[in-house]
C-alpha positions as CSV (number, residue, x, y, z in Angstrom):
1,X,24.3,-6.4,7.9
2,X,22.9,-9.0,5.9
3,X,19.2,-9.3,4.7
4,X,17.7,-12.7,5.7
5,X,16.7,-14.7,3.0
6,X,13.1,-14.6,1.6
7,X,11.7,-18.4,1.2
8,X,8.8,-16.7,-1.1
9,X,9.2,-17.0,-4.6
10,X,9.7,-13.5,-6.2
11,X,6.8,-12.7,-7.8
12,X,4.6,-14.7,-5.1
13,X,2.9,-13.2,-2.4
14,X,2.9,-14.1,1.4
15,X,-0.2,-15.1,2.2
16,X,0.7,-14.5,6.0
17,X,1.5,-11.2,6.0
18,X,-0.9,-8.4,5.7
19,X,-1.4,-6.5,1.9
20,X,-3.3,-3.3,1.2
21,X,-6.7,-4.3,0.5
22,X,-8.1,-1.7,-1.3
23,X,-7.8,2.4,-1.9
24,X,-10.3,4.6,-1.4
25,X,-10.6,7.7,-3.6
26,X,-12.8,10.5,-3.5
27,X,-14.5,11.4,-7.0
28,X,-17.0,14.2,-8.4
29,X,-18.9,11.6,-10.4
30,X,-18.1,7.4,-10.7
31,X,-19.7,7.3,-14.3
32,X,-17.2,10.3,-15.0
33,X,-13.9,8.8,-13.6
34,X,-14.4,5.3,-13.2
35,X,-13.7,4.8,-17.4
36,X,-10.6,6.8,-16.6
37,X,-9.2,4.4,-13.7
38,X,-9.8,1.3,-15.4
39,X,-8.3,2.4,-18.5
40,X,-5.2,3.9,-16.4
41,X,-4.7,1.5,-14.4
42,X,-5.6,-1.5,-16.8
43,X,-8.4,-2.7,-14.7
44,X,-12.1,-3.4,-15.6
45,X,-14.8,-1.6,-14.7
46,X,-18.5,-3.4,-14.5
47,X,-20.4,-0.5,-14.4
48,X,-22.6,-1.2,-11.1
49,X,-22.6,1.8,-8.4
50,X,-23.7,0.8,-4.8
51,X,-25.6,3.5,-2.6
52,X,-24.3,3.6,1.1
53,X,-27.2,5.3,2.9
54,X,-24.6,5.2,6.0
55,X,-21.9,7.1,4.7
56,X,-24.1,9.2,2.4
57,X,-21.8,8.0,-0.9
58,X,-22.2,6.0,-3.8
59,X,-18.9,3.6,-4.3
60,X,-17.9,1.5,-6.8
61,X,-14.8,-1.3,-7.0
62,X,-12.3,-1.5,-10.0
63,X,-10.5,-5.2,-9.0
64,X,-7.3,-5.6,-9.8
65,X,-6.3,-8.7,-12.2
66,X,-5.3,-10.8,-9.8
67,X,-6.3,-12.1,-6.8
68,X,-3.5,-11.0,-4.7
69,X,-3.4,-7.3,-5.7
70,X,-5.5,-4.5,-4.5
71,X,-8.7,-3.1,-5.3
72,X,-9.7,0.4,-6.1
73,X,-12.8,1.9,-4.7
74,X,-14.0,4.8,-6.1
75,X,-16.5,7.1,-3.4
76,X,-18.9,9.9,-4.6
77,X,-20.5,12.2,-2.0
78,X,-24.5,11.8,-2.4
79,X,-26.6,15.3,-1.0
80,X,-25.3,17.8,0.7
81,X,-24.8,16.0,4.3
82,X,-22.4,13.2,2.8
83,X,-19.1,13.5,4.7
84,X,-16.5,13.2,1.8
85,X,-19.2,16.3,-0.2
86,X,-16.5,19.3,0.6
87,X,-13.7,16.6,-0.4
88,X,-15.1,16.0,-3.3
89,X,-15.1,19.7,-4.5
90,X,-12.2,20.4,-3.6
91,X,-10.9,18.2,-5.9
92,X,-11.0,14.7,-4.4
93,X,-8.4,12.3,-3.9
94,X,-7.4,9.1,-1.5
95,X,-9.7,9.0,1.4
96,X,-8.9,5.3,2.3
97,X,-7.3,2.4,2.5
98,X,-7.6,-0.7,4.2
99,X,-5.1,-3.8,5.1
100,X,-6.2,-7.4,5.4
101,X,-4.7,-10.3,7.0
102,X,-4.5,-13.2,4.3
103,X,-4.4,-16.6,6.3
């Protein structure tokens, strides 16, 4: 069976169809690992950390490059009662991620 032929320009994304927004990953300390991801991943970090009194975490964003690529959030538990805490010392890892329709 033959693929159907993509009218998108390799390289180009398709504005129409849903992309991953962002990834969420759970972190001991942002001024510990965020220098770590951006240097990885060749992103850049601004520094600023955003309390959630919600969700009882501090996150902060790496953007991508581009507009059309993902973002990666970086989430650290705050007290005791924060719902990723145990996650966190366990070792952390990807706690979310979220799609967005691009119209």
């Amino acid at each position: 069976m033959q693929r159907p032929v993509s009218s998108i320009p390799e390289g180009r994304a398709n504005l129409n169809q849903p992309r991953l927004h962002h990834v969420g990953i759970v972190v001991g300390s942002i001024r510990d690992s965020a220098p770590l991801f951006a240097r990885t991943l060749s992103l850049k970090w601004d520094g600023s950390i955003i309390y959630d009194p919600l969700q009882l975490v501090n996150v902060s964003f790496l953007p991508s490059n581009f507009a059309i690529q993902s973002v990666v959030e970086l989430v650290e538990p705050v007290g005791l009662r924060s719902p990723v805490r145990q996650f966190a010392e366990t070792g952390g890892g990807f706690t979310t991620s979220a799609t967005r329709w691009m119209i």
